[in-house]
Structure formats: C-alpha cells, structure tokens
C-alpha positions as a Python dict, from the first residue, in 0.01 Angstrom:
ca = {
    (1, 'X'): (0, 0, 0),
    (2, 'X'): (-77, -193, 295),
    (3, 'X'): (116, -524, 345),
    (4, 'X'): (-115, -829, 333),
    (5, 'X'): (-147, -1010, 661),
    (6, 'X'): (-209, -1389, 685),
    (7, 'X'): (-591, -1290, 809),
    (8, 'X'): (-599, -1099, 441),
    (9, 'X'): (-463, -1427, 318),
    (10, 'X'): (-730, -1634, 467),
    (11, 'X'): (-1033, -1428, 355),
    (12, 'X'): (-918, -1368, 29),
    (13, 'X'): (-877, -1732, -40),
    (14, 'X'): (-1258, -1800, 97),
    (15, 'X'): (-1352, -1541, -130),
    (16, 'X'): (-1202, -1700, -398),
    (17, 'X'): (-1327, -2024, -347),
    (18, 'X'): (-1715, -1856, -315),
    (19, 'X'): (-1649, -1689, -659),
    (20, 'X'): (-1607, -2010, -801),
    (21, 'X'): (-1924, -2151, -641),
    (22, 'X'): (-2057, -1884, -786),
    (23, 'X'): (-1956, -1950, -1116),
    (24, 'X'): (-2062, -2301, -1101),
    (25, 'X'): (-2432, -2182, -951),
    (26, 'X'): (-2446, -1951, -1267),
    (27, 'X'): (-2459, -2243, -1502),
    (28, 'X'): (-2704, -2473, -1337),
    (29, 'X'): (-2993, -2234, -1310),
    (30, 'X'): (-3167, -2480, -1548),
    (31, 'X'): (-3503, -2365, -1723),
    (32, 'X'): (-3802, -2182, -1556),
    (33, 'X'): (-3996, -2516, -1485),
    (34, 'X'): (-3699, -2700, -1327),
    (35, 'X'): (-3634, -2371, -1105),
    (36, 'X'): (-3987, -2395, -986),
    (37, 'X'): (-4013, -2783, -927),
    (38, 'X'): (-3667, -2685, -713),
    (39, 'X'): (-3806, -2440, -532),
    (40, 'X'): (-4171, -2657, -438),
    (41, 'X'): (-3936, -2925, -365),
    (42, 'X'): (-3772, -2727, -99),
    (43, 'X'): (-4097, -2616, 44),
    (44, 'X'): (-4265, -2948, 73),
    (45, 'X'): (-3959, -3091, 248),
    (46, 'X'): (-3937, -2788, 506),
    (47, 'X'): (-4261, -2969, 655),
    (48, 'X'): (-4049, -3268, 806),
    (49, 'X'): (-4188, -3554, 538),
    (50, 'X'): (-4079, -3761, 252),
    (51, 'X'): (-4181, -3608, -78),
    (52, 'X'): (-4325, -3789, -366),
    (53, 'X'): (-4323, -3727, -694),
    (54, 'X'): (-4711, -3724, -672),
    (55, 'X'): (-4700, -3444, -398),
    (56, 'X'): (-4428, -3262, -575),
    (57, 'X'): (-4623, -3244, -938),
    (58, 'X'): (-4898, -3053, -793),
    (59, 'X'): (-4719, -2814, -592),
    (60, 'X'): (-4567, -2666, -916),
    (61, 'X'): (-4860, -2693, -1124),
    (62, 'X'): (-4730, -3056, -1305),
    (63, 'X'): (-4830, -3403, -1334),
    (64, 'X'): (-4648, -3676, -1157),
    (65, 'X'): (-4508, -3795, -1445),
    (66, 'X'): (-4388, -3442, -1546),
    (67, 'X'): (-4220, -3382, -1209),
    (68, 'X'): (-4006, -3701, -1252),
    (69, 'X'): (-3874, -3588, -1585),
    (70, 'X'): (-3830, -3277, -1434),
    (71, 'X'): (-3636, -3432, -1139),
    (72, 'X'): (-3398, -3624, -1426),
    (73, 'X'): (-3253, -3301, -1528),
    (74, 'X'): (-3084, -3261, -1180),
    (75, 'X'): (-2797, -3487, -1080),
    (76, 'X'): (-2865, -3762, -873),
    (77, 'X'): (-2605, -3635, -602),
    (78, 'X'): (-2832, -3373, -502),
    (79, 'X'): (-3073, -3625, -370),
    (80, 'X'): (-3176, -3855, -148),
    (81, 'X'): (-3417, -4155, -208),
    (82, 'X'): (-3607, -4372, 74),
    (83, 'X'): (-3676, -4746, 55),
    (84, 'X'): (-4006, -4604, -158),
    (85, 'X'): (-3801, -4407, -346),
    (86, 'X'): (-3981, -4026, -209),
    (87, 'X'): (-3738, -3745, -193),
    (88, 'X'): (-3597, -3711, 186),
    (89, 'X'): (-3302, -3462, 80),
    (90, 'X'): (-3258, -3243, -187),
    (91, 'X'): (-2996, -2940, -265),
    (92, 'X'): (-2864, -2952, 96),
    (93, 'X'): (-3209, -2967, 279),
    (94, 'X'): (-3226, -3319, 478),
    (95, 'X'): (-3500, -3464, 693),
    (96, 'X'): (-3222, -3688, 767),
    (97, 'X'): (-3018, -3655, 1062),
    (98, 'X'): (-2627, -3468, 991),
    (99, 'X'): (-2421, -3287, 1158),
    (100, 'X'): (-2585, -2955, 1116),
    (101, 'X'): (-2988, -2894, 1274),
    (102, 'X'): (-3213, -2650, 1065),
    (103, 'X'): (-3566, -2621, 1308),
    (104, 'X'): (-3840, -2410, 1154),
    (105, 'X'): (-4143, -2277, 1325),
    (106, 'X'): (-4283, -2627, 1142),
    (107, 'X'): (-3992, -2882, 1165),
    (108, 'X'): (-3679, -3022, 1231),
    (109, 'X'): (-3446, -3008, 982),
    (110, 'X'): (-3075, -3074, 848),
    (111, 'X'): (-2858, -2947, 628),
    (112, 'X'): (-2574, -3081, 445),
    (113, 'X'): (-2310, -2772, 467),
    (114, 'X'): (-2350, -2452, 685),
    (115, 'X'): (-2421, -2274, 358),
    (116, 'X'): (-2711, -2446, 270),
    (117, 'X'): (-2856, -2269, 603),
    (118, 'X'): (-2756, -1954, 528),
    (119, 'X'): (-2946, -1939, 132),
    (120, 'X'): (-3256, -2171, 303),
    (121, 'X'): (-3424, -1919, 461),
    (122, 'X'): (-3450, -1724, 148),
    (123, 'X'): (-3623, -1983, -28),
    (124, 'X'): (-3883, -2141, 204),
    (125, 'X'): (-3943, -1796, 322),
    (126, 'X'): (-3940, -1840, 673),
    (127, 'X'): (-3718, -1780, 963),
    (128, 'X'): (-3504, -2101, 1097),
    (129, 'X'): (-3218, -2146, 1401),
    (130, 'X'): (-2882, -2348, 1302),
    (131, 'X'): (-2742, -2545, 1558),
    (132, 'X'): (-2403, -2721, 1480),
    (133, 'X'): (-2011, -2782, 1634),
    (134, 'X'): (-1676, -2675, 1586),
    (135, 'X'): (-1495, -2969, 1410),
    (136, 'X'): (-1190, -2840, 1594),
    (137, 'X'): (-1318, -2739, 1953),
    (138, 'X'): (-1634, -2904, 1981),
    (139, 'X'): (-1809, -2570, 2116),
    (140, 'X'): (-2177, -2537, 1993),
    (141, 'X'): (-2245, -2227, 1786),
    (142, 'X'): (-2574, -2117, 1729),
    (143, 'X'): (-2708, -1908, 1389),
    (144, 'X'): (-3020, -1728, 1423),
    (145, 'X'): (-3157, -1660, 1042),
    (146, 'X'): (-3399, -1471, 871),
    (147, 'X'): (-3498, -1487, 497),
    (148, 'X'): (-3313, -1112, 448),
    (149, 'X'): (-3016, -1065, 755),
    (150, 'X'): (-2890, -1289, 946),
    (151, 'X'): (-3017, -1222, 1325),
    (152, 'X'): (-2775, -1351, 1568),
    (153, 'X'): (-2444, -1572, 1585),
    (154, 'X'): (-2309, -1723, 1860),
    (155, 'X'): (-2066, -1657, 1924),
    (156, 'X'): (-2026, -1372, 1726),
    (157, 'X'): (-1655, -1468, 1631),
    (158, 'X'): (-1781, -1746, 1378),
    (159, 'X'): (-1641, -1829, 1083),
    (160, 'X'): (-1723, -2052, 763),
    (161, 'X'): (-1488, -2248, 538),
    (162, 'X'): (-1512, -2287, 220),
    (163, 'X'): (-1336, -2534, -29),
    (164, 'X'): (-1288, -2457, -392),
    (165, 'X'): (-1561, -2703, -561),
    (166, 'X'): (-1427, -2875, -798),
    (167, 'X'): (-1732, -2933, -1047),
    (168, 'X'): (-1672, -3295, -1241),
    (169, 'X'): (-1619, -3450, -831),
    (170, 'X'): (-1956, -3267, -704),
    (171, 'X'): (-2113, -3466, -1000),
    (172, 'X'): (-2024, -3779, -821),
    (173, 'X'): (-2025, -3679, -534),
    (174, 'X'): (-2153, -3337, -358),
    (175, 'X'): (-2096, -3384, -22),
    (176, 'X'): (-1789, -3580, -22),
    (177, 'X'): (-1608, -3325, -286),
    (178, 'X'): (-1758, -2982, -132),
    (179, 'X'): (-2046, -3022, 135),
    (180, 'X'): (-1836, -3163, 407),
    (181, 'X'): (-1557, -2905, 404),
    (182, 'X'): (-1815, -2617, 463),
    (183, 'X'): (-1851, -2599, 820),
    (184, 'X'): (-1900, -2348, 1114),
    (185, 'X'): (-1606, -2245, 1377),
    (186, 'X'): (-1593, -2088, 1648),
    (187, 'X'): (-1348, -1827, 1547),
    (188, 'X'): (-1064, -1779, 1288),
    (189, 'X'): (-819, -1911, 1539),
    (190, 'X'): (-1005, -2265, 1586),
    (191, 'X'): (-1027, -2297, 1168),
    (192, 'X'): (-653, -2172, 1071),
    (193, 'X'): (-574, -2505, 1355),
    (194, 'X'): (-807, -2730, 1215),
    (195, 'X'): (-689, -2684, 859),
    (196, 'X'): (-333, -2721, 879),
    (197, 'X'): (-247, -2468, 606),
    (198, 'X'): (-462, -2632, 342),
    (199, 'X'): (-472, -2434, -27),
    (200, 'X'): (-798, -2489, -169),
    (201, 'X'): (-1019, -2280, 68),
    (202, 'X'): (-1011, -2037, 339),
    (203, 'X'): (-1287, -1882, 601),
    (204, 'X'): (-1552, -1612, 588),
    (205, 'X'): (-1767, -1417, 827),
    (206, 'X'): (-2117, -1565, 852),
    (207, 'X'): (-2212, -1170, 708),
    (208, 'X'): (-2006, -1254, 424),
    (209, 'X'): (-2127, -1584, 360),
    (210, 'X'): (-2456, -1472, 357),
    (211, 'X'): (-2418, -1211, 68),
    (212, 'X'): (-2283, -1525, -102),
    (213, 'X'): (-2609, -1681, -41),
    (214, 'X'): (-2825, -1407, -206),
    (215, 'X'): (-2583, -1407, -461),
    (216, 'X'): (-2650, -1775, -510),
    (217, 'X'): (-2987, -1791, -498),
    (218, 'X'): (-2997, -1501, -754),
    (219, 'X'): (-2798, -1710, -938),
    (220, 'X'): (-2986, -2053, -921),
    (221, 'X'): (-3355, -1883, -953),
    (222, 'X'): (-3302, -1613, -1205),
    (223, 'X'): (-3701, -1654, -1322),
    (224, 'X'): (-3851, -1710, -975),
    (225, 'X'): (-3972, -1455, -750),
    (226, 'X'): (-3840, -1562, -377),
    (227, 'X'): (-4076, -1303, -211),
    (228, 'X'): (-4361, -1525, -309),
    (229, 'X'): (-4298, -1690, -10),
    (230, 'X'): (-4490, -2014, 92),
    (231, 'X'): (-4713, -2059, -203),
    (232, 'X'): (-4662, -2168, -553),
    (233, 'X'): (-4285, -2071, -656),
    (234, 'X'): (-4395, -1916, -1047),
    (235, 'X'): (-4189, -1778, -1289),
    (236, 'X'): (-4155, -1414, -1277),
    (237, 'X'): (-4293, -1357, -1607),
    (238, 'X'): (-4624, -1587, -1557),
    (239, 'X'): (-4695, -1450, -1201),
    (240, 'X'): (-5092, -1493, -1332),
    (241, 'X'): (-5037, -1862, -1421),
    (242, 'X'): (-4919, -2223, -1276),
    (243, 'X'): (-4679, -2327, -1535),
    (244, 'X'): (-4741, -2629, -1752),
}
C-alpha cells in the first residue's frame, strides 16, 4: 500500500469536510414549493436588483403573501434585507459588493464563498466569470464557468478550502461559521501557508469542487428540473403546471 503523503492528507481532509456539507445539504432540501421559490429567487437576483416579495410570488406561480411564508421556512442567515426590506442576497448570491465578483452576460454579481460560484451556474442556467484573490498572496485568479464543466482557471494550480460546517453555528451565522473560510488560492503551496496546519478543513481542485456542486444542487433541488433553465423553476412531477 502506498504511504500517505501530506498532499493525500490535505485532500482527504477537504473531502471530508465536503461530505459533511453534503450531509447537511441533504436535509434542507425543504418541500417542492420552497425548492422552487429558491430557485426563482436566484433567478430574479441574477438580474442585478433588489427582489420583493411581490416580484418573487409571481415568478413561482404564488401570491405575495404566499412567497413570504414561503421565505419563513428558510433561516434568516441565508438572507439579506434592504432598508425596504427586498431580498439583495440569498443562498450565497449577493448584489452586494464581497470579496468574490460573479458577472453574467446580464449583471454584476457577488458571491459569499467560492462555492457558491461553482453550483450558480447550474441554477440560473447561464454561463458567469469569477474574479477573486488569494488571501495569502494577493494574486488574482480567474474561474471561467459554465452551467455543466468548468471552462478555464487561472491559474490552473487553484485550489479551494473548505471548513467542516458546523450546522447549529451556520444557523446563526453562515458566513461567519462556513462562508468565509471557503476561498480560492493560487496553488496548494499558498493555502497549506495560509492555514497554519488548521484541522477542520483542507483544499480541493476547482474540478473537484465542482462535482461537489452538482452533488449539492442534486441534493438541495431533488424535485426541480435545473435544465429548465431561465423560466419558471417547476417541480419535476408538475412540469404542465405553476404550482400553487
């Protein structure tokens, strides 16, 4: 058998700490109508704009009213409310500035982690570029993605961390407790420095995190069909009918 390295170290701790993302993901897919208000949600903030809960109702075939109780069954640290209390963040899609720039062929977005990036596409169904920095170097790295493959990294060397979430703090708290340890490098070597040895997480490829990101959205939207694209996000067994 092949002695482990401290490279096999790394990656198997980032895949450990994706496994229990995953696990989390698997118990929050939430019912058929709260998948599809997630989904519109997503798609009406890919425009650039504040959503209301008037906008948001009708893009997933519900009244106003019905989209707020809808929005209730999330927790409130997966959004973000302006001074007229419309939706300008939700799941890790921001029109507010961070750290990490998501542009569209229609906006310019944020995200809250590097992962949200990489399972975005996927769900608004469109191509979009990632721009962010190494927090240990500084370089810019560049992500080129597509709602299937990724399409080009630079540089190619990149790497992701990943923390092992930790689900009662991400109630309280989702970017403190996991968003803002999930961020690009330029390599392995820049991420092993910047981390100091830290236990609860490790690094992936960018191909790697991205078959965690189909996995996830499998995961999250087990009734929605993705490949609907733009339009109405509808349940997979009422593809004839907006849901009520």
């Amino acid at each position: 058998m092949r002695q482990r390295t401290e490279h096999d170290s790394q990656t198997t701790d980032g895949h450990i700490a994706f496994g229990e993302y995953l696990e989390q993901r698997a118990s929050m897919a939430g019912s058929a109508r709260t998948q599809s208000l997630s989904i519109a949600l997503y798609r009406l903030l890919s425009g650039g704009k504040p959503v209301s809960a008037d906008q948001l109702g009708p893009a997933c075939g519900v009244s106003g009213e019905d989209a707020v109780r809808l929005l209730l069954e999330f927790p409130l640290t997966t959004m973000a409310l302006d001074d007229r209390r419309a939706i300008v963040a939700f799941g890790g899609l921001s029109i507010v500035p961070t750290h990490h720039r998501f542009v569209t062929k229609d906006a310019e977005l944020f995200t809250w982690c590097v992962f949200d990036a990489l399972f975005l596409p996927e769900i608004l169904g469109q191509s979009a570029t990632l721009t962010t920095h190494c927090p240990g170097s500084g370089a810019e790295l560049t992500v080129e993605l597509d709602p299937g493959p990724v399409r080009a990294i630079r540089p190619s060397s990149c790497v992701i961390s990943i923390v092992a979430p930790d689900a009662e703090a991400c109630c309280k708290d989702v970017r403190k407790a996991f968003c803002n340890h999930v961020n690009l490098f330029r390599d392995r070597e820049a991420f092993r420095a910047w981390s100091g040895g830290r236990r609860d997480g490790g690094s992936v490829t960018i191909q790697e995190a991205r078959h965690f990101a189909q996995k996830r959205n499998a995961l999250r939207y087990p009734d929605i069909d993705l490949g609907a694209g733009g339009g109405i996000p509808l349940p997979r067994a009422s593809r004839n009918c907006v849901p009520g």
